[in-house]
N, C-alpha and C positions, 0 to 999 in steps of 0.2 A: 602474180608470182613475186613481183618487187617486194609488194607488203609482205608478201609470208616471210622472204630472205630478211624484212625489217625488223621483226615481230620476234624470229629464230636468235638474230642476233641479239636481240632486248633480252630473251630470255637467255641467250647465254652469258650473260652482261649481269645479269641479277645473280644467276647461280654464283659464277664469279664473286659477286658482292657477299653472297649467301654465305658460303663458304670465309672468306676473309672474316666475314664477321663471327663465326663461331669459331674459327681458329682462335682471332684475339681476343675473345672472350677467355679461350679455355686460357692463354698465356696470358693474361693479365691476371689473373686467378693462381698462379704462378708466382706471382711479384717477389723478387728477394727485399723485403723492407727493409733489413739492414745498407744493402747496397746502393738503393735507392736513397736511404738518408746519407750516407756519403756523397753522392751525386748533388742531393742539396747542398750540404755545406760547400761543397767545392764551388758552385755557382753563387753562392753566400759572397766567398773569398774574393771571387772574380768580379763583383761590383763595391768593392771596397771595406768588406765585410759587416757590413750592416744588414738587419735581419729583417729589418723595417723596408729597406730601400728595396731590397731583393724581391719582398711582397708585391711594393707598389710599381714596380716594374712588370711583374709578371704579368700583375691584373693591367696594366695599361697593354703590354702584349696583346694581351686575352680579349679587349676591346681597342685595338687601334689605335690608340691615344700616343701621342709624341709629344715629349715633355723635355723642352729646351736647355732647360737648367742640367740634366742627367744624359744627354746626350750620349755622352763618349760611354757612358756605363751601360745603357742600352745597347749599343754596340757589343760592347765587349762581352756583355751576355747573350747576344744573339749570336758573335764569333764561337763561343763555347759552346752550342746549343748545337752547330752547324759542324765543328768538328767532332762530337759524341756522336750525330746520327752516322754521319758517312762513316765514323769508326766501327760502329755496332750494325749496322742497317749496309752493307757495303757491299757491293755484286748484285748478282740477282736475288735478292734475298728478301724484296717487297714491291709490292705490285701496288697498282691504282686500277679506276674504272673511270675513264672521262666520262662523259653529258653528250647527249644527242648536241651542245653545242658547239660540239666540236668534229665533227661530220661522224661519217658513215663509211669510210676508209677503212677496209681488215689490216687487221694487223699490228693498226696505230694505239690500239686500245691499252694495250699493257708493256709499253719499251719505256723503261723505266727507267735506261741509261740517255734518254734522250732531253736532251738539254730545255724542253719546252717544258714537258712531264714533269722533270725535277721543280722546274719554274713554279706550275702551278699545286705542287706537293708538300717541297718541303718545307717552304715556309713557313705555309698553312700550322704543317705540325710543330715548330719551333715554339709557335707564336700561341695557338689557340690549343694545342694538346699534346705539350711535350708533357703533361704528368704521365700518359696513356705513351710515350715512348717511352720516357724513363721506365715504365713498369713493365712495356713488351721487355724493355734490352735487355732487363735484367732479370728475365723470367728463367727459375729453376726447375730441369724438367727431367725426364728421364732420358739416359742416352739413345733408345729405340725411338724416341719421338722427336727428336733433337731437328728433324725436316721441318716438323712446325716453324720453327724459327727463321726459316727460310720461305717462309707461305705467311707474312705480316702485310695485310691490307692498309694501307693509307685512303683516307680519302684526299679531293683537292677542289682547288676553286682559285681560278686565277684571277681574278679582283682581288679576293684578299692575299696571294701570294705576291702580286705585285704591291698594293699599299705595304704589305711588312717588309718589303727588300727597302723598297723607297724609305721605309723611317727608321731601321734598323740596321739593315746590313753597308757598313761605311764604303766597299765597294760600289755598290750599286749607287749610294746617294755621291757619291764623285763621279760616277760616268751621267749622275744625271745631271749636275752641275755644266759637264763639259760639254752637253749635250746641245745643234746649233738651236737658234730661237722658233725654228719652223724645222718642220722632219717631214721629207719628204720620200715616203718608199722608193728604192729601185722600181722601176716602170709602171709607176702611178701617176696618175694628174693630181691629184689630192692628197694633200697632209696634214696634219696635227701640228697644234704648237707647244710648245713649252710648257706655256700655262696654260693647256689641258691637260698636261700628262700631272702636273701638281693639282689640280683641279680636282681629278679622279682620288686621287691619293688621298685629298685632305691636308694639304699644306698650306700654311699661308705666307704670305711675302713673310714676315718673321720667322718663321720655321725655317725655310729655306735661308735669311740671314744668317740665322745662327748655325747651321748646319757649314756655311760657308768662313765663317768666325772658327769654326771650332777644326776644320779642313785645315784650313789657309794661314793659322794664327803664329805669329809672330812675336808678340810681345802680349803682358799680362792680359789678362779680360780685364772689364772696368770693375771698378770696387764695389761699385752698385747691384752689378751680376753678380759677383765674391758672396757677398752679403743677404742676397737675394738665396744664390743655393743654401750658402750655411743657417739660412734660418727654415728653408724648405727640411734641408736635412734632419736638422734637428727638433724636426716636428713644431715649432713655437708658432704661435696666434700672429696671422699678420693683419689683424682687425686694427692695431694698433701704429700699423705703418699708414704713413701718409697716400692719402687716395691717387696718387700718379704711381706712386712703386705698386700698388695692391692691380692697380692693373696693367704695369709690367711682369708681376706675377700669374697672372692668370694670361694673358697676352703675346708676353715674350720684349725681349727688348727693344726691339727695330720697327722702325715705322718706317714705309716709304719715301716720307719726303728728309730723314735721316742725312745725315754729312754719311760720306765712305768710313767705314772703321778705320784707322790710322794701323792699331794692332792688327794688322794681319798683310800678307807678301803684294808683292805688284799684280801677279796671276789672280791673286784672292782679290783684290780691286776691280780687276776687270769684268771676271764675273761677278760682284756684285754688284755692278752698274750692268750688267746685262738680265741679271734677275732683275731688278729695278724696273727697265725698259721693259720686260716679260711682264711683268704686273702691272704697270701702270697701260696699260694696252686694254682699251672695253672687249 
């Protein structure tokens, strides 16, 4: 009897899927192209207006990649990314379908206002398939069909919803900062540290640095950094920089055994001698 109630629920988990997916199909077939390229430019605007930088941000989104030098700009395109959906996508107006891994509880399957749901949804679509939001939100349709719009399937996956908060969204990487060195659940014997939870993500003591530099900062960056973006920016060969900056370039600037940053507040000190401590830990 268990396997049938198992098998019933699988199959109505798929129809569910079934359905979502031929909905966005028929609404991305839809797409207002004009609208959608406004939407670009405005995200163009929002990292400084460069058409080059916009690109390689996107693509670093689309593969996980955190890129030290652009920091603050990946932010501010993920903050824009995050207020279009909740403004377009807002109420019950999109659904998910978790994974057998995440139990077999009715109910749980489609509460989309539910803070875990969102956790492992929207990131995802920020990062790896906002072209396929842009194109739902904007899709023109007829007014009898206009419910469609409200019937938009997301998928999710919380591994990568968690690495994209972690390297993007500037909230989340401050509550991870201030997070203690060992996390211990309410009524567990066992916990996590710190650096597992960067581990998972894909940060390294430098990323978390500079993440803490660009939080905490106080006075200028160093000139070396200055110099380091505007030759990133400006697309130039750095074949021809000296082989310590080429792998500060590809590296990031901070090394563990590094002095404290001076540039940046007393709070910014302290956590980054506690990241320090967090990494230098086998």
């Amino acid at each position: 009897m268990e396997e049938n109630n198992n098998n019933n629920m699988m199959s109505y988990r798929q129809k569910c899927i079934d359905f979502g997916v031929h909905t966005n199909k028929f609404l991305l077939a839809k797409m207002d192209t004009r609208e959608v390229e406004k939407m670009m430019a405005e995200q163009i605007r929002e990292v400084g207006g460069s058409q080059w930088l916009y690109k390689d941000i996107n693509k670093n989104m689309k593969n996980g990649i955190f890129d030290p030098f652009f920091l603050r700009e990946h932010c501010n395109l993920y903050s824009w990314r995050e207020t279009f959906f909740d403004a377009h996508f807002a109420g019950n107006s999109w659904f998910t379908v978790e994974s057998d891994q995440y139990g077999e509880e009715e109910e749980d399957y489609f509460s989309w206002d539910d803070p875990f749901t969102r956790f492992i949804t929207i990131p995802v679509q920020l990062t790896l398939h906002f072209d396929s939001v842009l194109a739902l939100a904007t899709a023109r349709i007829e007014p009898e069909l206009q419910w469609l719009k409200s019937q938009v399937y997301f998928t999710n996956d919380e591994i990568l919803g968690n690495e994209a908060e972690s390297k993007y969204k500037l909230e989340t990487m401050i509550s991870d900062l201030n997070e203690p060195e060992i996390v211990i659940p309410e009524g567990s014997l066992m916990g996590h540290s710190l650096r597992d939870h960067y581990d998972q993500v894909n940060l390294s003591f430098s990323d978390v640095a500079h993440i803490i530099v660009e939080v905490y900062q106080k006075g200028p960056k160093k000139l070396e950094e200055l110099a380091i973006k505007a030759i990133l920016k400006n697309q130039m060969s750095i074949k021809q920089l000296p082989p310590a900056i080429q792998k500060k370039v590809v590296h990031g600037m901070y090394a563990i055994k590094d002095s404290t940053p001076k540039n940046i507040t007393d709070e910014g000190k302290l956590i980054f001698e506690k990241i320090r401590r967090v990494f230098s830990k086998k």
